[in-house]
N, C-alpha and C positions, 0 to 999 in steps of 0.2 A: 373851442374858445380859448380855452390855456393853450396849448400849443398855436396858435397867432398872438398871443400874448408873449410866449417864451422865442417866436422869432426874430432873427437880426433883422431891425431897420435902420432907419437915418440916426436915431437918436444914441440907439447902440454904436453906431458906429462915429459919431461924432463923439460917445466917451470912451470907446476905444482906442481914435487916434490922440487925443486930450492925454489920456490918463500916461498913455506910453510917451509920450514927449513929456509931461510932467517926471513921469517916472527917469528919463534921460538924464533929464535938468537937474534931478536930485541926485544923479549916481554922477553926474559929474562933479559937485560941489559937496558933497556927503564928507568928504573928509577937512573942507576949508570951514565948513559951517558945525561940523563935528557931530549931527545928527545921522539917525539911519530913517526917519521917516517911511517906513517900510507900508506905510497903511495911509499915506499921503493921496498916491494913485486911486488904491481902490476908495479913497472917499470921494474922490473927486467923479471918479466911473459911477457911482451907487448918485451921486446927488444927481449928472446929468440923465443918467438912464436907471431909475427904481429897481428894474429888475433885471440889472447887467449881470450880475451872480448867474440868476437860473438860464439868461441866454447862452453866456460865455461857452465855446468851447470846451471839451474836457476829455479825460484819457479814460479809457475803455475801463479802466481800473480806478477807483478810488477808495484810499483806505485814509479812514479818518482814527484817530489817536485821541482819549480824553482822558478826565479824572482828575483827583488832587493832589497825587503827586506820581511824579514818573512818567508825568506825558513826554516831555520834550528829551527825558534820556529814550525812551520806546519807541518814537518816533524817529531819533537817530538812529538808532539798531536796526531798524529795519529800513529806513533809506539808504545807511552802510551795508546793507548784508544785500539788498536787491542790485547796488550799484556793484559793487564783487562777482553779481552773477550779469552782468551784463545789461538788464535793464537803464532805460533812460528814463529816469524817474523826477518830477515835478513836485517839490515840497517847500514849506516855509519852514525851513530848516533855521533861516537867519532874520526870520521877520516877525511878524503878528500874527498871535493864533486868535483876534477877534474878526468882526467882516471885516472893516478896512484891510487890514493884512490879507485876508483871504484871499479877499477879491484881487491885492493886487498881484499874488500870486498864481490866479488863474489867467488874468491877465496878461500877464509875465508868461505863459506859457502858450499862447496862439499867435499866429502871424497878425499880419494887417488884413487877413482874408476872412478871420476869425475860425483858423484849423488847427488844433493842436497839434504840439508839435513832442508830443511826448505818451507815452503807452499804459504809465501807471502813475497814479500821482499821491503821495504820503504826506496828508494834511494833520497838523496838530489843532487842535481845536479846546477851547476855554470852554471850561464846564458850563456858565454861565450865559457862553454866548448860542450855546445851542438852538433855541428858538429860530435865530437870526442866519444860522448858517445851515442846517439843515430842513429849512422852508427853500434854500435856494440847491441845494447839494445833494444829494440822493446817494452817501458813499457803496458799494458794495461791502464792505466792512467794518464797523465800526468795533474798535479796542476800547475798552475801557478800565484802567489800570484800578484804580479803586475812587473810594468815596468817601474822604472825613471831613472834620471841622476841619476850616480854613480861615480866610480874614473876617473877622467880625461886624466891621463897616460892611464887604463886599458879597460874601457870599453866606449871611447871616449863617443857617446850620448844613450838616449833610443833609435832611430830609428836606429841605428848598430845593438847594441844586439835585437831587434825586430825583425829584415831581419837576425840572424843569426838565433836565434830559429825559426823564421817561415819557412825559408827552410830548416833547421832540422827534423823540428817534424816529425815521421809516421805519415804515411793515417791511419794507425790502431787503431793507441791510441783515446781513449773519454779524452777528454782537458774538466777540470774542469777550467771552466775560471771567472777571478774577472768582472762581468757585471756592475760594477763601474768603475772602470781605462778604459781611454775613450784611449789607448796605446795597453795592451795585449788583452781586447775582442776583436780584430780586428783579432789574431792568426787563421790561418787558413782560415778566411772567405769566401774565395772560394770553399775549399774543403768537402770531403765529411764524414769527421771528426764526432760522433757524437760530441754535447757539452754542456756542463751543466754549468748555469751562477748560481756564490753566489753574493748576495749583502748586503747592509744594509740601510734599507729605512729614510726617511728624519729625519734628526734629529733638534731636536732646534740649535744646535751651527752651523748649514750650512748655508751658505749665497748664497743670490744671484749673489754678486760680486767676488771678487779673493782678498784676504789679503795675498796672498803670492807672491815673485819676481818672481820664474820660473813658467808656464804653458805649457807644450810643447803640449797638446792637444787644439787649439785654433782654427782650421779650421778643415771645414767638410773633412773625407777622401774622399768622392766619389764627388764631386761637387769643393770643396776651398773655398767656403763662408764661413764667420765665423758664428762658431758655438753659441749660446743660451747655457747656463744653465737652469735646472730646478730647480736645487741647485747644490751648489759646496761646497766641504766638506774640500778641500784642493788639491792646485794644481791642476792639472789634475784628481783628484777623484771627481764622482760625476754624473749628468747622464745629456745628452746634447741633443738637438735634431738639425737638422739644417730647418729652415725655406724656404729655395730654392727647397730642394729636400724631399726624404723619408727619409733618415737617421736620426735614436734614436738609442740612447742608450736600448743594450738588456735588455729585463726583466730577472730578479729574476730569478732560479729555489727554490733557497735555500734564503731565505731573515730572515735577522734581522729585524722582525717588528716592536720594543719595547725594549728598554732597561730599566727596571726596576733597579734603583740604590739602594731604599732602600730594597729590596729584593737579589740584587746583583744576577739576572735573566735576560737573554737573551728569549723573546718569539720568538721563531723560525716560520717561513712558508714553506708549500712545501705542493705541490699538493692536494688542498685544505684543509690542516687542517694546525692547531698549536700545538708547543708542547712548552716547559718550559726546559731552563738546564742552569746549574750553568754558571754564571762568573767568566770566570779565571784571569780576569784582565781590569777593566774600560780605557784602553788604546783602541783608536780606529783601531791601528794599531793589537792589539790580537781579538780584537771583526769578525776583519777581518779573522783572522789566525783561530779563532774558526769558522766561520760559513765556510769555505772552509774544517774544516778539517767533518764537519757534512754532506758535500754534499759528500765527500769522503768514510765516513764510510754509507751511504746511499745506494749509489752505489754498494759497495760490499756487501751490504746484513745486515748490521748490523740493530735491532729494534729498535725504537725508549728508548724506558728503557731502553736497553744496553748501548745507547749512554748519556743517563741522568746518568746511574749510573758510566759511564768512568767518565764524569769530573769531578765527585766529591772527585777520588783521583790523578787527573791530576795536576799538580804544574808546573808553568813557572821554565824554569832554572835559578837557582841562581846568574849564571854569565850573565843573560841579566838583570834580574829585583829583587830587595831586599830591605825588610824594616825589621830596627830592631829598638828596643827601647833600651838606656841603660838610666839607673835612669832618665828618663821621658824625654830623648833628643830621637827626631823621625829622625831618619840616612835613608837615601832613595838612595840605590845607580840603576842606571839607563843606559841601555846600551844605548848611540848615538854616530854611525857609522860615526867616521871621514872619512873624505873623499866624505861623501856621504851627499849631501845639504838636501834633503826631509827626509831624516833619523832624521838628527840632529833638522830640521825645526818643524816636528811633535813632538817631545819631547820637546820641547824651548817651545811650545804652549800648552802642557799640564802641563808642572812647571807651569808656568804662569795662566791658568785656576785654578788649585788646591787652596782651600780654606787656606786663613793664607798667617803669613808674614816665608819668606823664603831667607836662604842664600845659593850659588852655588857653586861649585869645577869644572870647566870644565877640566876634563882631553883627551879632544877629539882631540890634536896629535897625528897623525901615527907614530908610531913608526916602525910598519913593513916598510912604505912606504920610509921614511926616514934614516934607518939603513946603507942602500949603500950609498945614495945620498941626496940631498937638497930635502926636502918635499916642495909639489906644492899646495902653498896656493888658488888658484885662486877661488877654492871651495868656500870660506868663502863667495863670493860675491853673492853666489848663495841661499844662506842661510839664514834663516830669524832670526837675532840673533836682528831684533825690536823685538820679544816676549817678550824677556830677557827686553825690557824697561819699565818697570813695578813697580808700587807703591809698591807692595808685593812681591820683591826682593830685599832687602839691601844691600845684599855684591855677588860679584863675584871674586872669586880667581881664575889665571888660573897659575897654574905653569907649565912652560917646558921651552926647546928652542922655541917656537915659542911664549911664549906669551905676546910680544911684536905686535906681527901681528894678533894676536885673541882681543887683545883691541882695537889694532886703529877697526879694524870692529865695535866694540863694539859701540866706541865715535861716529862708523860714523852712529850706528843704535840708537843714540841720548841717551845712555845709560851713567852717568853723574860721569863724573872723578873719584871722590871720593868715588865711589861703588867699583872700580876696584881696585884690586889688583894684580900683575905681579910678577910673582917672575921664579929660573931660573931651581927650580924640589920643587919637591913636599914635602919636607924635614922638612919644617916651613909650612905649611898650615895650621895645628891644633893651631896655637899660632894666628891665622886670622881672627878666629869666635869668635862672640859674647857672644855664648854660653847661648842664652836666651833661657829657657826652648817652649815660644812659637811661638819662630824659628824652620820650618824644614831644614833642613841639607839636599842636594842633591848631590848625586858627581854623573856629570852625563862622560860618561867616554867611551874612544875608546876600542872595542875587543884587541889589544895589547898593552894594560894598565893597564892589572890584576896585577901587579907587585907594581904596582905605587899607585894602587886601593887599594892593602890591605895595603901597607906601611900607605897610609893616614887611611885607618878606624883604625888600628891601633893606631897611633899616636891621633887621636880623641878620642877611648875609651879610653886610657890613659889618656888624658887633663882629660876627662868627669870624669872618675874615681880620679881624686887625687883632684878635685873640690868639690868632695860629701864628700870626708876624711877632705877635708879642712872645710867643713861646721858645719860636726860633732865633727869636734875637738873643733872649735870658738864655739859649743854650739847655730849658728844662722848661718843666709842664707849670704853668702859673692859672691852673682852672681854679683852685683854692684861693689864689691871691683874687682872682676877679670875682668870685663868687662873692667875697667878703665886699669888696667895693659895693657889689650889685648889690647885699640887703641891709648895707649902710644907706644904699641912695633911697631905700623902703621907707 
């Protein structure tokens, strides 16, 4: 009976040919109307045919990508590293990771005969939307990068979205799971799932205690006594054991042994040997995202060389992580996820570690969330903006409507009046800095801030620029002269 239910008939193939001329009509006029409507299509396929998802065509392979953060960098790393080795790979790389997007990305990948036209296919998938996409999708693999608190409106706690992917997942799928987050290795654990854990082993900066507010992994699951660290890397990452009963944190399959910095080398482990591949990025959050995407290209067959020679033309994308130099000023612009506490918590803590003295841009406002309605500050509490209290930050600028309420956080995370600057957009922010050559510049900034994000680089490389004209005109260095202007204009 399901399989005559999951056949193509008239009705699928009336939202097939629908959706892909809808879909036309949009990629032709996408750039006059200036939307990307990427989940336009597959609403349209889903309203005429219910259950156009389960019939759709699909590639012999499917790997799906989830979690709270790190899906859509993990997701690129391995669409980047499979397309390097030759694969023709089908993903929603530039769309929506809810059904509409999906759907129109499966759609997007079959003829008019309904045969795909692709061998493996690398879907990012919203924590949330799980229910809805794996009733229709059956991945052969599913990645799951981890699981904390996120938007308060949307995905109330981690243990929601946890009890939603867990009774989502297939029995089929092999769960590539983070054996550090002491929240998602627990996905499935009754079942008969294969699963393959990545980690990353003790590092100098891990403690034994907790320097951050939230922990939501603090009691053993199977017993309720509280849990031990062995080390805690942050929050809830980390590996725990409980002293009352049997329960540890699972081992490794895929383990970060060694972070080699002056080499800017990752020594990997797995099933007794080591191997050596580029770093993409000394953030402990990509270190993660890379050694998940390594247990993934593992799995389906990829050599060890193959995977040393992907990263090395693998590049994070621009609009999460960017450094430029203009006339010897280091600009560092930085994606941290408003809304989301451990997002922004783990970036606050790596400005802060990074070598040098440094001034800040927070532009971490939702602006999506807040468009309809009053944005819900309540996040901020959650969030460790003591990083931010630091000898080697000078100045923080926060323009928007809210930044009034991102300072009081600020004063109350002991961060000292006169560092702060408030203002009410982003308009004047370039006239804020100091402009000392061995200042970094960071604008660290929400996913619906790309607007606000280049207006300020902009307006920075301009200061920077008409400063160097101004030097070379005086015949001498006038950063003292503009410096004084600048905390006159304060």
């Amino acid at each position: 009976m399901e399989k005559e239910k999951n056949k193509p008939n008239f009705r699928f193939f009336l939202a097939l040919y629908s959706a892909k001329a809808i879909k036309s009509i949009l990629g032709m006029f996408s750039k006059i109307l200036k939307v990307n409507g990427s989940h336009v299509p597959g609403n349209i396929a889903t309203k005429i045919c219910p259950n156009f998802l389960s019939i759709v065509d699909k590639p012999r392979k499917i790997i799906a990508v989830t979690g709270t953060n790190g899906k859509t960098t993990t997701s690129n790393f391995i669409v980047d590293a499979l397309k390097e080795n030759g694969y023709n790979v089908l993903n929603n790389k530039f769309g929506s990771n809810i059904l509409g997007g999906i759907t129109t990305t499966f759609l997007s990948g079959v003829n008019l005969r309904n045969k795909s036209k692709y061998d493996i296919s690398v879907i990012e998938v919203d924590e949330k939307s799980s229910p809805k996409i794996y009733k229709h999708i059956k991945p052969n693999y599913v990645v799951v990068t981890n699981l904390f608190r996120d938007s308060l409106k949307r995905n109330a706690h981690s243990e929601y979205i946890f009890d939603l992917i867990n009774n989502a997942l297939p029995d089929t799928s092999t769960l590539i799971l983070n054996a550090d987050d002491l929240i998602s290795n627990k996905l499935k654990a009754n079942s008969n799932n294969k699963k393959i854990y990545f980690g990353v082993n003790k590092l100098d900066i891990d403690v034994e205690g907790l320097d951050n507010i939230v922990n939501d992994a603090r009691i053993c699951p199977i017993c309720y006594s509280k849990l031990k660290y062995s080390f805690n890397r942050y929050h809830h990452i980390g590996q725990a054991y409980c002293e009352n009963c049997h329960y540890t944190s699972p081992k490794s399959d895929f383990c970060v042994e060694e972070i080699d910095h002056k080499t800017k080398e990752l020594i990997v482990s797995y099933n007794n040997k080591k191997i050596k591949v580029e770093m993409l990025s000394d953030s402990i959050f990509n270190i993660y995202n890379q050694i998940a995407t390594i247990a993934v290209l593992k799995e389906i067959g990829l050599d060890d060389k193959d995977i040393q020679e992907s990263f090395k033309t693998i590049q994070i994308t621009k609009n999460r992580y960017q450094e430029e130099k203009i006339n010897g000023f280091k600009i560092i612009n930085h994606l941290a996820k408003g809304q989301n506490p451990i997002a922004c918590s783990i970036v606050f803590r790596y400005v802060k570690t990074e070598k040098g003295q440094k001034e800040i841009i927070l532009l971490i406002e939702d602006n999506h969330d807040n468009k309809e309605s009053s944005e819900n500050f309540a996040w901020l509490y959650d969030c460790d903006f003591e990083f931010l209290n630091d000898d080697s930050i000078e100045r923080i600028i926060i323009p928007g409507k809210g930044s009034k309420e991102i300072e009081l956080r600020l004063l109350l995370a002991g961060v000292e009046k006169e560092k702060i600057v408030s203002l009410d957009d982003e308009s004047t922010v370039a006239d804020y800095l100091s402009y000392k050559k061995e200042n970094k510049i960071y604008i660290l900034y929400d996913m619906y801030q790309q607007t606000a994000v280049d207006n300020v680089n902009k307006k920075i490389t301009e200061k920077i620029l008409s400063l160097d004209k101004n030097n070379q005109s005086s015949g001498g260095d006038n950063d003292d002269k503009n410096r004084v202007s600048i905390s006159r204009s304060c």
